[in-house]
C-alpha positions as CSV (number, residue, x, y, z in Angstrom):
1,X,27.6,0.5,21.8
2,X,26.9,4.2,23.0
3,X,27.3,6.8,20.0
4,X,29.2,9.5,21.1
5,X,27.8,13.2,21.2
6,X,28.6,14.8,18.0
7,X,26.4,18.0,17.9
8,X,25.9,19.0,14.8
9,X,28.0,16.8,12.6
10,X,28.5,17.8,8.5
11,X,27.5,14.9,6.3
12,X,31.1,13.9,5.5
13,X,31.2,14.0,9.4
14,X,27.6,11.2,9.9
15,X,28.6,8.7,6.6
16,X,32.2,8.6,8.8
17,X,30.4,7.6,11.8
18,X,28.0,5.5,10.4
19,X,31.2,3.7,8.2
20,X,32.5,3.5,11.7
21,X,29.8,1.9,13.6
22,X,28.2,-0.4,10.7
23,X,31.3,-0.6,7.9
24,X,30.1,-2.0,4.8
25,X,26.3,-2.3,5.1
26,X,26.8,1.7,4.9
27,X,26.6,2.3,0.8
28,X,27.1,5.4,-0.8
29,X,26.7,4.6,-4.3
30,X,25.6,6.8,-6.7
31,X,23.0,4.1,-8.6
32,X,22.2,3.3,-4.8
33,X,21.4,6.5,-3.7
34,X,19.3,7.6,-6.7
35,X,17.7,4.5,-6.2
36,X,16.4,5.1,-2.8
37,X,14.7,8.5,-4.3
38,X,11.9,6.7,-5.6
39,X,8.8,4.4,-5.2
40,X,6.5,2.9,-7.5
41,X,4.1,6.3,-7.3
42,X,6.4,7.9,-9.8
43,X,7.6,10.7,-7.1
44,X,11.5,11.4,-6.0
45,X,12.8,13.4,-3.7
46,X,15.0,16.2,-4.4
47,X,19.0,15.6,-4.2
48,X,20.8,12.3,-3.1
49,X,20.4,10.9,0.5
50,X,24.0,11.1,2.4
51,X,23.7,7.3,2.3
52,X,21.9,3.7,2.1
53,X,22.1,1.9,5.2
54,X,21.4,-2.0,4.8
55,X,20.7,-2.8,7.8
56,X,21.0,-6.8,8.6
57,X,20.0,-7.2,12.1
58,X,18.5,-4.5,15.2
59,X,21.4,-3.8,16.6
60,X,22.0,-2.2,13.0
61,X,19.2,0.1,12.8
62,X,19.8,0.6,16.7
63,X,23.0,2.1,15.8
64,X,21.9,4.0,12.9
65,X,19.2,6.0,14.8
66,X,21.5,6.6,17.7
67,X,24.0,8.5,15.1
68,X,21.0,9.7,13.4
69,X,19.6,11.1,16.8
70,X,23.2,12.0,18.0
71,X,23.7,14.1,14.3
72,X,19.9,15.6,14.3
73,X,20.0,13.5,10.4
74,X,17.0,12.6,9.4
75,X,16.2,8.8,8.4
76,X,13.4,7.7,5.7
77,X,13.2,4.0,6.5
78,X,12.7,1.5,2.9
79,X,11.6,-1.9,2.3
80,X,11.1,-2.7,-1.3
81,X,10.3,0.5,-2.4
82,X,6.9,-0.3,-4.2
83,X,5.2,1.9,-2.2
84,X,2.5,4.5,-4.1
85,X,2.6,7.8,-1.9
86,X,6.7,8.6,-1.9
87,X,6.6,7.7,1.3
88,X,9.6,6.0,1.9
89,X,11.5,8.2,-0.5
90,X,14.9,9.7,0.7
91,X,16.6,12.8,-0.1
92,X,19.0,15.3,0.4
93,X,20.5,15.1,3.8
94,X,18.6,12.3,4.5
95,X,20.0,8.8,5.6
96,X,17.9,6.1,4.1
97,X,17.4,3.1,6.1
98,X,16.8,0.1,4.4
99,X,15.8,-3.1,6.2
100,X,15.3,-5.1,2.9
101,X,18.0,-7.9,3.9
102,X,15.9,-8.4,7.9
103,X,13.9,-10.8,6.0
104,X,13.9,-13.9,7.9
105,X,11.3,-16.3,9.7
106,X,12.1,-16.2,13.1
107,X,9.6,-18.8,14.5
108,X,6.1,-20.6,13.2
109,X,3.2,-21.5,15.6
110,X,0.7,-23.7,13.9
111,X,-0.8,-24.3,17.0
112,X,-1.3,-20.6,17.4
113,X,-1.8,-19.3,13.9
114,X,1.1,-17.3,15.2
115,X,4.4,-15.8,12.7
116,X,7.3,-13.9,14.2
117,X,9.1,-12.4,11.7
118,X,11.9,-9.8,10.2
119,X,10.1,-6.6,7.9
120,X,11.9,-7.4,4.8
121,X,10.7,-10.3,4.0
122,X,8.4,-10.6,1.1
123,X,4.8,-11.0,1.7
124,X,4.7,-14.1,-1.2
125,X,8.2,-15.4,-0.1
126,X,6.3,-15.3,3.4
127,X,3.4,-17.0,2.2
128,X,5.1,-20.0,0.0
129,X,7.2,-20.8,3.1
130,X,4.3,-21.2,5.7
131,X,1.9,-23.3,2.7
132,X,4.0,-26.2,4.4
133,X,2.2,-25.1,7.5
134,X,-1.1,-25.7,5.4
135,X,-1.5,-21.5,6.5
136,X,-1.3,-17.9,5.4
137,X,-1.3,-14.6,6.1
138,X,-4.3,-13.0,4.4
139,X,-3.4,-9.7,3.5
140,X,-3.0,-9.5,-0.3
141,X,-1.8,-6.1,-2.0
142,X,-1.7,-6.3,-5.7
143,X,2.2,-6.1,-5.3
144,X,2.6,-8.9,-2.7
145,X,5.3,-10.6,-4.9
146,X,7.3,-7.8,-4.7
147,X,6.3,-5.7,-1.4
148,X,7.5,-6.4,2.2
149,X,6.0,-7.5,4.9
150,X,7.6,-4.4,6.9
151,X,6.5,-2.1,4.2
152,X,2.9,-3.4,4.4
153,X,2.3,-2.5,8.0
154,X,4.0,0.6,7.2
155,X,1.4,1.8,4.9
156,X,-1.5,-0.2,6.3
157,X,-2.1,-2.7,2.9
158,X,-4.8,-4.0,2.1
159,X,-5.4,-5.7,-1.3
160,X,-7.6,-7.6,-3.2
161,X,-9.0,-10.3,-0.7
162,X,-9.0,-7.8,2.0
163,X,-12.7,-7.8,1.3
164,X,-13.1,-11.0,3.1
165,X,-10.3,-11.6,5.0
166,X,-9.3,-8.0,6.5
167,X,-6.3,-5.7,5.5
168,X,-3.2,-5.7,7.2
169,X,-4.2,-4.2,10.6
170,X,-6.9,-7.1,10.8
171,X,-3.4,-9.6,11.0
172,X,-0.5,-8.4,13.1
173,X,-0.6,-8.8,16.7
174,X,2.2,-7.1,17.8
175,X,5.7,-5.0,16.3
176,X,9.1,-4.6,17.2
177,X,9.7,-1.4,17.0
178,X,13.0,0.8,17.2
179,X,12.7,4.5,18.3
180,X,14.3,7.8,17.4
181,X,16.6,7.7,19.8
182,X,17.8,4.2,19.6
183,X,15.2,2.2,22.0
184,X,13.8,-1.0,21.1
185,X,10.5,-1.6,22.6
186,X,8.4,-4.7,21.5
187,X,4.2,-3.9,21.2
188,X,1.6,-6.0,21.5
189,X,1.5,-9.3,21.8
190,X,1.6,-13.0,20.7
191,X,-2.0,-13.8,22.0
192,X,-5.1,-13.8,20.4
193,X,-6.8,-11.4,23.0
194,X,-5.1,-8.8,25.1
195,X,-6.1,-5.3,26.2
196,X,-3.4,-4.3,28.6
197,X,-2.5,-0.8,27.8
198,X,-3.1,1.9,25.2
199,X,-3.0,-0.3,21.4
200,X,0.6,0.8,20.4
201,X,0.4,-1.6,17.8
202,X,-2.4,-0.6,15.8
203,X,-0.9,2.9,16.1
204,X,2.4,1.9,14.1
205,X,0.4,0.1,11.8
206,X,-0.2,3.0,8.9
207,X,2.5,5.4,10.7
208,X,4.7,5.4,7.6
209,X,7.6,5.6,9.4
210,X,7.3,8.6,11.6
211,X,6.7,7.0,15.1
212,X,9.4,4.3,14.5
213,X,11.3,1.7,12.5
214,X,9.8,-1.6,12.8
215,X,12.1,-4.4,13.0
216,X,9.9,-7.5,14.0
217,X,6.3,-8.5,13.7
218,X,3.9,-11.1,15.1
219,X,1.8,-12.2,12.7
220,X,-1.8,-13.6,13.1
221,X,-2.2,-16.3,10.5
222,X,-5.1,-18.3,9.1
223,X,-5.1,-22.1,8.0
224,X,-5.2,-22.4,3.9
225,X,-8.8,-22.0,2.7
226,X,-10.4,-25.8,1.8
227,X,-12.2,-26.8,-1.2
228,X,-11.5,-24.7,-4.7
229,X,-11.8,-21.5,-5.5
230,X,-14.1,-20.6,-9.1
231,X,-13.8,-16.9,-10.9
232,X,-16.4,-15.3,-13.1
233,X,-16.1,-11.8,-14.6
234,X,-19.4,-10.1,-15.4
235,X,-18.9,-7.4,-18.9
236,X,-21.6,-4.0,-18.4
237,X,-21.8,-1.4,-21.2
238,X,-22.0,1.3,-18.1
239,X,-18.9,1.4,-15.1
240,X,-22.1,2.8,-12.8
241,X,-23.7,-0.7,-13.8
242,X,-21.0,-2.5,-12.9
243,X,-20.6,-0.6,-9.7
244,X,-24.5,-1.0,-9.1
245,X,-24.2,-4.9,-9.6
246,X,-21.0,-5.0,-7.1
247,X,-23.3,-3.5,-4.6
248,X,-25.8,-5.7,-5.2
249,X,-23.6,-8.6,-4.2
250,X,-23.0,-7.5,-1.2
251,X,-26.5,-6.2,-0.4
252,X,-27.5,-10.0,-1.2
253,X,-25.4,-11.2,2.0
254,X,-22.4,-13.1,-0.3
255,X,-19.0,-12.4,0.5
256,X,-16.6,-13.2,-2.4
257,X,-12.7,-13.4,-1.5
258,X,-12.1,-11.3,-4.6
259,X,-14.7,-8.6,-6.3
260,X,-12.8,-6.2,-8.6
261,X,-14.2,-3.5,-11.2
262,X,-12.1,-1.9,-14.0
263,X,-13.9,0.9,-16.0
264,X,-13.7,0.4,-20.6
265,X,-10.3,2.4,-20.5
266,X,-8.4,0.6,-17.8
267,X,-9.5,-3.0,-19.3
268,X,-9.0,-1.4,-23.1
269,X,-5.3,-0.6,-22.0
270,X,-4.7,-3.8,-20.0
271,X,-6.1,-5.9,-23.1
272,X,-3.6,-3.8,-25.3
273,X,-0.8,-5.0,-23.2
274,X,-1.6,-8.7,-23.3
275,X,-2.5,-8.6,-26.4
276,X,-6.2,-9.7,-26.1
277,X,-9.0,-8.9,-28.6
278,X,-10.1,-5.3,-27.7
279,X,-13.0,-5.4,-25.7
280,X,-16.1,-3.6,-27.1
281,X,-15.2,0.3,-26.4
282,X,-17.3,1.4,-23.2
283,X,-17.5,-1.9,-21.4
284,X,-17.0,-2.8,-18.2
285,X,-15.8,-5.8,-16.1
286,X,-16.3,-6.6,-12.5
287,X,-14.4,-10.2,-11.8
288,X,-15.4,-12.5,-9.2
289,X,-13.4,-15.5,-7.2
290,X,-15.5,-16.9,-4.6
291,X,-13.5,-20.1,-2.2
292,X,-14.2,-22.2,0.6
293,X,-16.6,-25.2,1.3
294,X,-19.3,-23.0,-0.6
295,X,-17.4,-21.6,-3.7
296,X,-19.4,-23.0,-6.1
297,X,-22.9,-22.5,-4.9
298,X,-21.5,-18.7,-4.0
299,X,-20.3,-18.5,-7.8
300,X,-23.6,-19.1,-9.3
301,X,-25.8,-17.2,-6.3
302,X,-23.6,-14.3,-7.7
303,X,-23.8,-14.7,-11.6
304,X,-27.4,-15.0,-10.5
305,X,-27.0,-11.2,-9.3
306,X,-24.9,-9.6,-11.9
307,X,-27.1,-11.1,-14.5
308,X,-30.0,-9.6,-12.9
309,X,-27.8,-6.2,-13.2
310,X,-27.6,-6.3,-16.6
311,X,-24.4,-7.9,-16.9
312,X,-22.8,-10.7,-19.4
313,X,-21.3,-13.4,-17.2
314,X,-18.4,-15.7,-18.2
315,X,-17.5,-18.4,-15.5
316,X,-14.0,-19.4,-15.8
317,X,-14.2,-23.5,-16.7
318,X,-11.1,-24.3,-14.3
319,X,-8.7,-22.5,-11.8
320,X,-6.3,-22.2,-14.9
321,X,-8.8,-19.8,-17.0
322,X,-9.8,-18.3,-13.1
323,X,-6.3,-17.1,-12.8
324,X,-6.2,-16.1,-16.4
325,X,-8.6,-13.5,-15.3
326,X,-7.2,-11.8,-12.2
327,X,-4.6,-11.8,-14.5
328,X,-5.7,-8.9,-16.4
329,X,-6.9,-7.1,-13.1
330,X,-2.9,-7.4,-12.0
331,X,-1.8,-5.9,-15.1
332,X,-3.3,-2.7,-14.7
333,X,-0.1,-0.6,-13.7
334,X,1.9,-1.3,-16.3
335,X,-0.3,-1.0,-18.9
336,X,-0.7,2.4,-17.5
337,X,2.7,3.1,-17.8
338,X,1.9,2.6,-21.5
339,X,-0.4,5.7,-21.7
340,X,1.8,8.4,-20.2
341,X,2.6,9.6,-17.1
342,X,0.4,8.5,-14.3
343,X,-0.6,9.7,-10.9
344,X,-2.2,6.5,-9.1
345,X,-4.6,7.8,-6.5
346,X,-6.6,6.0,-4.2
347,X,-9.8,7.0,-2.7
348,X,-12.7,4.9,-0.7
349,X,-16.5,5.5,-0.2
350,X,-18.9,3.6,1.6
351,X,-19.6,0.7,-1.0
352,X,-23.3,2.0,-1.5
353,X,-21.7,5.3,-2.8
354,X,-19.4,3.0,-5.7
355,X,-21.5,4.4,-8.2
356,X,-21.8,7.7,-7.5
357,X,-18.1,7.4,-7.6
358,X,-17.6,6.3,-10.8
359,X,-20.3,9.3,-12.1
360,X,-17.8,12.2,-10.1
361,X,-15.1,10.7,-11.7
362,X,-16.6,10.6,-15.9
363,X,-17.9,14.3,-14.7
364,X,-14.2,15.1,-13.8
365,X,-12.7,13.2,-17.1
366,X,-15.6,15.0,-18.5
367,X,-15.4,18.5,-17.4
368,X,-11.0,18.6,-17.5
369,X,-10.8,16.9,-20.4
370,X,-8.3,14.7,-18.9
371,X,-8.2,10.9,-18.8
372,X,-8.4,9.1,-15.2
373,X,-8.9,5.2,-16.1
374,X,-10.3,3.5,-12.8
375,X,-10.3,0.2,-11.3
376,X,-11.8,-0.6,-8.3
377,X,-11.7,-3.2,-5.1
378,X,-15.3,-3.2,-5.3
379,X,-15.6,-5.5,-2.6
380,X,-15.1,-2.8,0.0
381,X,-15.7,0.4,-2.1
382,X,-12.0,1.3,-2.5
383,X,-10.7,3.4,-5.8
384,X,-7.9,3.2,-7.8
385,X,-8.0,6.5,-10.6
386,X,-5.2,7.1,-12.7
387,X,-5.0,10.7,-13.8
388,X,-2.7,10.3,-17.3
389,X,-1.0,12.8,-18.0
390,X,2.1,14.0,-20.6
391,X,5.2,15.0,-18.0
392,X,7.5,17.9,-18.7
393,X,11.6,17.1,-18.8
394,X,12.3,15.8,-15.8
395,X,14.6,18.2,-13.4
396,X,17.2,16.5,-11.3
397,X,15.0,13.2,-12.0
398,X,11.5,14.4,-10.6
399,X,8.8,14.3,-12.6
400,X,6.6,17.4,-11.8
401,X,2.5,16.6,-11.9
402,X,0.6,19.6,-13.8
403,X,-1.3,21.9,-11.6
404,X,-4.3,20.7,-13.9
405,X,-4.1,17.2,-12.8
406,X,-3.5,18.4,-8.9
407,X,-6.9,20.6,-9.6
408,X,-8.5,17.9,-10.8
409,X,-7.4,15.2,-7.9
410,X,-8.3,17.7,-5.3
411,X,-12.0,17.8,-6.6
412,X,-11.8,14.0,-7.0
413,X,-10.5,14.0,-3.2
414,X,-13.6,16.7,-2.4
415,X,-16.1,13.9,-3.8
416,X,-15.2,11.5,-2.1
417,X,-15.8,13.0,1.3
418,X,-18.7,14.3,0.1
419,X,-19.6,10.3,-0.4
420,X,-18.7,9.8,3.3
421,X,-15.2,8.3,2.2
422,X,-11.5,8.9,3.2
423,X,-8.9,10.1,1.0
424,X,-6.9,7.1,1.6
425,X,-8.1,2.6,1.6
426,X,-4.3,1.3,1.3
427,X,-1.7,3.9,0.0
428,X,-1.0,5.7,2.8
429,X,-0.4,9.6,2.8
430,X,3.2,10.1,2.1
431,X,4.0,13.3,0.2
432,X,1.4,13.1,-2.1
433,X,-2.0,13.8,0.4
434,X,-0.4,15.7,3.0
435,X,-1.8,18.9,2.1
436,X,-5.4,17.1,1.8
437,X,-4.8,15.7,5.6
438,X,-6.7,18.1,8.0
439,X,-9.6,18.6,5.1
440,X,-10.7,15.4,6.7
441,X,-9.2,15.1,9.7
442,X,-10.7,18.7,11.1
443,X,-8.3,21.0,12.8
444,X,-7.8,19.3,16.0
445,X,-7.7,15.5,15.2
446,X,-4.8,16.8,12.8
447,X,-2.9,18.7,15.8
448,X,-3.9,16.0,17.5
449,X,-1.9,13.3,15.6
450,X,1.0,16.2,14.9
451,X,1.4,16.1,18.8
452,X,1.9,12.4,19.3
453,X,4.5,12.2,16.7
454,X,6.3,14.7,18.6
455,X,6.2,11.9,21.9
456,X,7.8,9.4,19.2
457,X,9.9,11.6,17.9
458,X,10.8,14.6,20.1
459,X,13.5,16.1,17.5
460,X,11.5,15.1,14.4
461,X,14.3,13.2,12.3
462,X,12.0,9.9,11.2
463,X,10.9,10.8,7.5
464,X,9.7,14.5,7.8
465,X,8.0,15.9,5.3
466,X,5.5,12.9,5.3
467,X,2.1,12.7,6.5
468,X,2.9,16.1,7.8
469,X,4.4,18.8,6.4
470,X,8.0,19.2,7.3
């Protein structure tokens, strides 16, 4: 179906032709639109989008990008909207394109460890249905039973096993991937080695919607993991320690599937919310899950270590008290919700530079006076701070971060390329790092990137305003 030229159509004028072309998948409810302001970072976009399109198949978001294109609208594509950069957050003037109800298995490949599937489909809804397989697909955000697969190769996820098993760039082969103007063009491939071409594919991955919508993925998948899986945690009176000791692991040549580190205040806050004895104020805890054929002699190769680092080791007695455990690791946004406002940040260094981290970050705490509880995937060096923080009223729902807090994340930013890291592991850039972008990019990789978006997306109507500035 061609989408006739329009020129500059009003907004009454593009919900008409959208009602047109897709009828009741086009929603323009109030609760629906606010809705679709808003991701899990705490951020909204100014105003109401002109509409929520749920989108059920390709020829729907087809259609809605040629109107889109047709109109010069802009479109912010959504998934589940857990996202933790406002990345996927529409607003005013905007069409929001959700592809939430694409969320079906299109085909399994044992043989080939191979997935092809739709982008709203949930990465644990994903993962239950191919455990008949006896496989998985590895990548493992902290929100994988409510984030999409779509919105995982969005942002470039990674997660807790990612340590071991890769991020979400390490597992998709190829995407489906509709342009600006309406074109579907299918990257990649369904084969374990190819090199025909520039890598398209790994250039959508982390593109956060502004090259494309993707509407299809191949996935590569791995068989289940044999033999159990045993957790430790390790307590330190000093979060440097406990950084220190997580380096130490990894210096030792053992690869655990799961190595996480939450500083005294973000496992004092997390025990509040379970209601768990408080811990002793100022200690640490770095938790452990080690699987395969060689869990168990893993396991105690790496108490071994943290012992030797000063650390008191608990080894979980069964996979009941293991999960018990990551438990409290998983619990750490809401009980951040608890303390006040929160900016969620993520930062990585080299895993070597973990503990100087953790030292910018008390100097910060320190220095501001503020409170920036931390956890850590201390398996690869990547940082979670929280900057808390009491938020004035709300206007037109956004909540507005202090210029104290942005002061204080810029300097966290600053250390962390000082450390030889990058300002983002797994969150992406969305609205919240754009301005930090070219600090370390350098002029020209940042122009650069501008440019190619502008090959995507000549007239520049797929969610501007993030990466880049508008």
């Amino acid at each position: 179906m061609s989408t006739p030229d329009v020129g500059s159509a009003g907004s009454s004028d593009v919900v008409g032709l959208l009602r047109t072309a897709l009828a009741d998948r086009v929603d323009t409810d109030p609760a629906a639109l606010d809705a679709a302001r808003a991701d899990k970072s705490g951020h909204a976009a100014r105003g109401a989008a002109l509409a929520v399109v749920h989108a059920e198949s390709i020829a729907d978001v087809q259609e809605t990008l040629r109107i889109a294109s047709a109109t010069a609208t802009p479109v912010v594509t959504r998934g589940a909207g857990t996202g933790l950069a406002g990345g996927a957050n529409a607003g005013s003037g905007e069409i929001a394109l959700s592809v939430r109800r694409m969320d079906r298995i299109l085909e399994v490949r044992p043989d080939d460890l191979v997935a092809v599937v739709e982008p709203g489909i949930i990465n644990a809804d994903l993962n239950a249905a191919l455990a008949s397989h006896g496989l998985w697909w590895a990548p493992d955000p902290a929100s994988r039973a409510i984030s999409t697969v779509g919105g995982n190769i969005a942002t470039g996820a990674g997660g807790l096993l990612c340590a071991k098993y890769g991020v979400v760039r390490d597992a998709v082969l190829g995407v489906d991937v509709v342009l600006a103007d309406g074109r579907l063009l299918r990257l990649g491939r369904g084969t374990v080695k190819g090199v025909t071409g520039l890598d398209l594919t790994s250039l959508l991955i982390g593109s956060e919607g502004t090259l494309g919508v993707i509407v299809g993925a191949t996935l590569k998948l791995r068989r289940r993991v044999s033999g159990d899986v045993h957790t430790l945690a390790a307590t330190f009176t000093r979060v440097d320690d406990a950084a220190r000791a997580s380096a130490a692991v990894t210096a030792a040549g053992i690869q655990p599937a799961i190595m996480e580190l939450m500083d005294a205040a973000a496992l004092a806050a997390v025990h509040d919310l379970l209601a768990l004895p408080a811990p002793t104020p100022g200690t640490s805890q770095l938790t452990v899950q080690t699987d395969g054929p060689a869990a168990d002699e893993e396991a105690r190769a790496i108490a071994d270590v943290l012992r030797a680092a000063g650390g008191t080791v608990v080894v979980a007695a069964d996979a009941e008290e293991g999960e018990r455990l990551l438990t409290i690791r998983r619990s750490l946004h809401p009980a951040m919700e608890r303390l006040g406002t929160t900016l969620i940040e993520d930062v990585c260094v080299p895993r070597s530079a973990l503990p100087a981290m953790f030292d910018e970050i008390a100097r910060i705490e320190r220095e501001r006076g503020l409170r920036i509880p931390t956890v850590a995937h201390a398996g690869d060096g990547n940082l979670h701070p929280n900057f808390i923080f009491d938020a004035a009223p709300a206007t037109d729902g956004v909540v507005e971060v202090p210029a104290e807090i942005w002061e204080a994340a810029d300097e966290l930013f600053r250390a962390a390329l000082r450390l030889g890291g990058t300002l983002t592991g797994e969150h992406g850039v969305g609205v919240l790092k754009r301005r930090w972008l070219a600090d370390e990019l350098g002029e020209d990789q940042w122009r650069l990137q501008r440019d190619i978006t502008a090959v995507f997306d000549p007239a520049g109507i797929l969610n501007p305003g993030k990466v880049f500035p508008a």
